[in-house]
N, C-alpha and C positions, 0 to 999 in steps of 0.2 A: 244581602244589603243593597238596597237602592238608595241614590240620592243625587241631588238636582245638579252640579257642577262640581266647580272646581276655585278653591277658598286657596287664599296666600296670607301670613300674619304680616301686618304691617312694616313692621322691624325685620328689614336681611341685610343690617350689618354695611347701609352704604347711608354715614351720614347728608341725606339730603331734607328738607323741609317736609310735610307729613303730606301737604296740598302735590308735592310733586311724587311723591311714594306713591301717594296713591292712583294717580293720573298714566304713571309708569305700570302700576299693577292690572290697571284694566286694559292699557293698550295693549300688555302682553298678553291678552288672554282670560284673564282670568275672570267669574262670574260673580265672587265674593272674598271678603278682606274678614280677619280680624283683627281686633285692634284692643292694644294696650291700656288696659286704664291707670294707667298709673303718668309715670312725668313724660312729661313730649315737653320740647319750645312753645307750644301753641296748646292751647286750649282745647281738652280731649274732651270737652262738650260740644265743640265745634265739628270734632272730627264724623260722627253717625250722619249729617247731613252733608259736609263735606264729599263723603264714599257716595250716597245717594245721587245725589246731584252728575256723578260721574258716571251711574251706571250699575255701581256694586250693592250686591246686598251684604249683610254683615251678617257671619257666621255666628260669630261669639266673643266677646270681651274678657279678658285674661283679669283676672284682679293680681294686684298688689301681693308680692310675697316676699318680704325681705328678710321673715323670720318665721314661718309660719311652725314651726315646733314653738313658739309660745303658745299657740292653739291647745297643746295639752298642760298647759303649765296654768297653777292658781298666781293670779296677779293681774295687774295694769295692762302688762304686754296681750295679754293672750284675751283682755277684754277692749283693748286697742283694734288685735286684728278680727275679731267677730266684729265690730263695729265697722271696719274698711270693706269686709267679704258684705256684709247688709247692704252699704251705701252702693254696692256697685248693683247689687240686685234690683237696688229702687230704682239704680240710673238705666239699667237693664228696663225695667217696666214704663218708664218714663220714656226712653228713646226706642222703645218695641223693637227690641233684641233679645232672643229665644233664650240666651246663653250663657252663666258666669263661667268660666273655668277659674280652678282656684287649688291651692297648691296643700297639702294637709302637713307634711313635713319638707324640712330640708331635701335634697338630695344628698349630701354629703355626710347626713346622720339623721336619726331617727332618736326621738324622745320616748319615754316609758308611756305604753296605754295607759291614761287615764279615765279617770269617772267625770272630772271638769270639762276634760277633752270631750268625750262623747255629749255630754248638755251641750256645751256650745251648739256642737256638729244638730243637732236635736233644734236648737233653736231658730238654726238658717234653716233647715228643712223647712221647716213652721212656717217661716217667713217668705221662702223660698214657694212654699204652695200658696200662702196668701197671695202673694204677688202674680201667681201663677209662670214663673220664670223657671227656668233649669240649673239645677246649681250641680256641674259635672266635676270631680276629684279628680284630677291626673296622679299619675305614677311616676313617683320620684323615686326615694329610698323608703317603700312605703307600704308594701305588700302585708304585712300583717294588718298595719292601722286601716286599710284600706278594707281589708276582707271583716274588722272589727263593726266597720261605721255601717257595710254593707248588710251584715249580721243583724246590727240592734237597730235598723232604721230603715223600715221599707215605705216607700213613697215613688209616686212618678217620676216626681219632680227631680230627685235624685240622682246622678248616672255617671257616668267615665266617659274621661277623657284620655285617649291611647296616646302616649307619647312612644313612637316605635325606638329612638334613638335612647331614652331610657333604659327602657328596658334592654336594649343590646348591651349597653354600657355597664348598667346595676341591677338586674333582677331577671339575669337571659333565659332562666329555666322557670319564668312565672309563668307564659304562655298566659298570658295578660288578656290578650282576646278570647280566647277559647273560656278563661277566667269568667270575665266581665263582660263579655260580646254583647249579652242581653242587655246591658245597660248601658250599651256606648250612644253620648250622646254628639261628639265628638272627637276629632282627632288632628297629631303634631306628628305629619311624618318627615322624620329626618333621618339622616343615616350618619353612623361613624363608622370605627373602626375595633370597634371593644374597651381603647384603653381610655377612652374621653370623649364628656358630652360635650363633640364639636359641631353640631346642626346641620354636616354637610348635606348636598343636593342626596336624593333618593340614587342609589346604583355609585355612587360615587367611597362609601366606606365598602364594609363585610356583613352588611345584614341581609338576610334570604330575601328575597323581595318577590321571588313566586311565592313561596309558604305565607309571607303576609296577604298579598293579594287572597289570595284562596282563605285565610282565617275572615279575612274582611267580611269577604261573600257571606260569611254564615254570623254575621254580627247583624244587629238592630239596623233599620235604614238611618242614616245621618242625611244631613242637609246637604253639607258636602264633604269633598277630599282636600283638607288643608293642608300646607305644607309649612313645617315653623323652619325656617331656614337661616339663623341669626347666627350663620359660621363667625366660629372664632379666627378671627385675622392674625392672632399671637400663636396658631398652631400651623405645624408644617403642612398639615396636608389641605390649609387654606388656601396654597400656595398656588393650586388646581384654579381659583377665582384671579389672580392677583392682577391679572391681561385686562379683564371684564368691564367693561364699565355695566353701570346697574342697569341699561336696556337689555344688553349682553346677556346677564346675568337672568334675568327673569324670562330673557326668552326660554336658555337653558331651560329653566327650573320650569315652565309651563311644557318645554318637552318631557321630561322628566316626569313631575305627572299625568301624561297623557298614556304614558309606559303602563300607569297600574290602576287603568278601568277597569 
């Protein structure tokens, strides 16, 4: 795997303004952001020239997932959120960013494969090639629906997003790289501790971080090594942050992935 720097997702968990997030992200280091599309205080159409203007290129844009097991469900819902994962593609093609990530189920449960489910997933493809953008599926609770969509729908355009902190926490024996390497277009590296998706810094929970480093190497090249780092503040072993103020905080975390080139 080769790829050009080192990516930070906008959001770690220190309510400040997005204009000073991001001013913060690039001082510390880093060569590119992604960014939330969903609610911020400020206008997340503003935010792709905002990061520019600073320095940063943008990795990839998270869509919206408040419920995404309506994706397999017949109704309203599940024709709401095909609609929200599109809008972000267009915004994707619109502001020339490579990359949707986008969530297929819950983490906390998984719905029955369906036949509605896979059209949908059929349909952003579609739309996903017209556009010519990337539309990557992260690993939540989701390794069946994952191995389903990748099964009935081959395409470029198509790929994975490695969430390493998932997978420790819910699906530790997928071996999710080694899985989907070929099609990683992207990736959220965080670390816990097995018993909850806390986001901490990388080396900070009990995930192997040589054995990732090395499955990495033999994945697809990515753009870059992102880090989603949006530690939960209500768990104890936040507790490691609690000194930090957010320059603090992001130096760590650029040392942190400088650990797993």
């Amino acid at each position: 795997m080769d790829m050009s720097g080192f990516g930070m997702f906008s959001w770690f968990s220190y309510q400040l303004p997005i204009q000073q997030r991001l001013q913060m992200i690039r001082s510390a280091g880093f060569d590119a952001v992604s960014l939330w599309w969903g609610d911020e205080l400020e206008d997340k159409n503003s935010q792709p020239e905002m990061a520019r203007k600073l320095g940063l290129d943008i990795d990839y844009v998270h869509a919206p997932c408040s419920n995404p097991n309506d994706l397999w469900a017949d109704g309203l819902n599940g024709d709401d959120y095909l609609r929200t994962i599109a809008s972000c593609i267009s915004d994707c093609e619109h502001y020339d960013i490579p990359t949707v990530v986008m969530h297929i189920t819950r983490l906390s449960s998984k719905p029955p494969i369906t036949q509605i489910g896979l059209e949908r997933m059929k349909r952003l493809v579609n739309f996903s090639e017209k556009k010519k953008i990337n539309l990557a599926l992260e690993n939540l609770d989701s390794i069946q629906h994952l191995d389903y969509v990748y099964e009935n729908i081959k395409s470029e355009y198509l790929g994975f997003c490695y969430d390493s902190g998932h997978e420790y926490f819910n699906h530790r024996d997928a071996d999710c790289l080694s899985r989907y390497g070929n099609k990683l277009f992207a990736v959220h590296l965080d670390d816990n501790c097995g018993d909850d998706d806390i986001h901490l810094l990388p080396y900070d929970g009990d995930i192997k971080w040589d054995i990732i480093k090395q499955k990495l190497k033999e994945c697809s090249d990515i753009r870059y090594l992102t880090l989603e780092v949006d530690f939960n503040r209500n768990h104890e072993k936040s507790s490691l942050y609690k000194d930090l103020s957010a320059n603090e905080f992001l130096a760590l975390a650029y040392e942190r992935i400088l650990l797993l080139k």
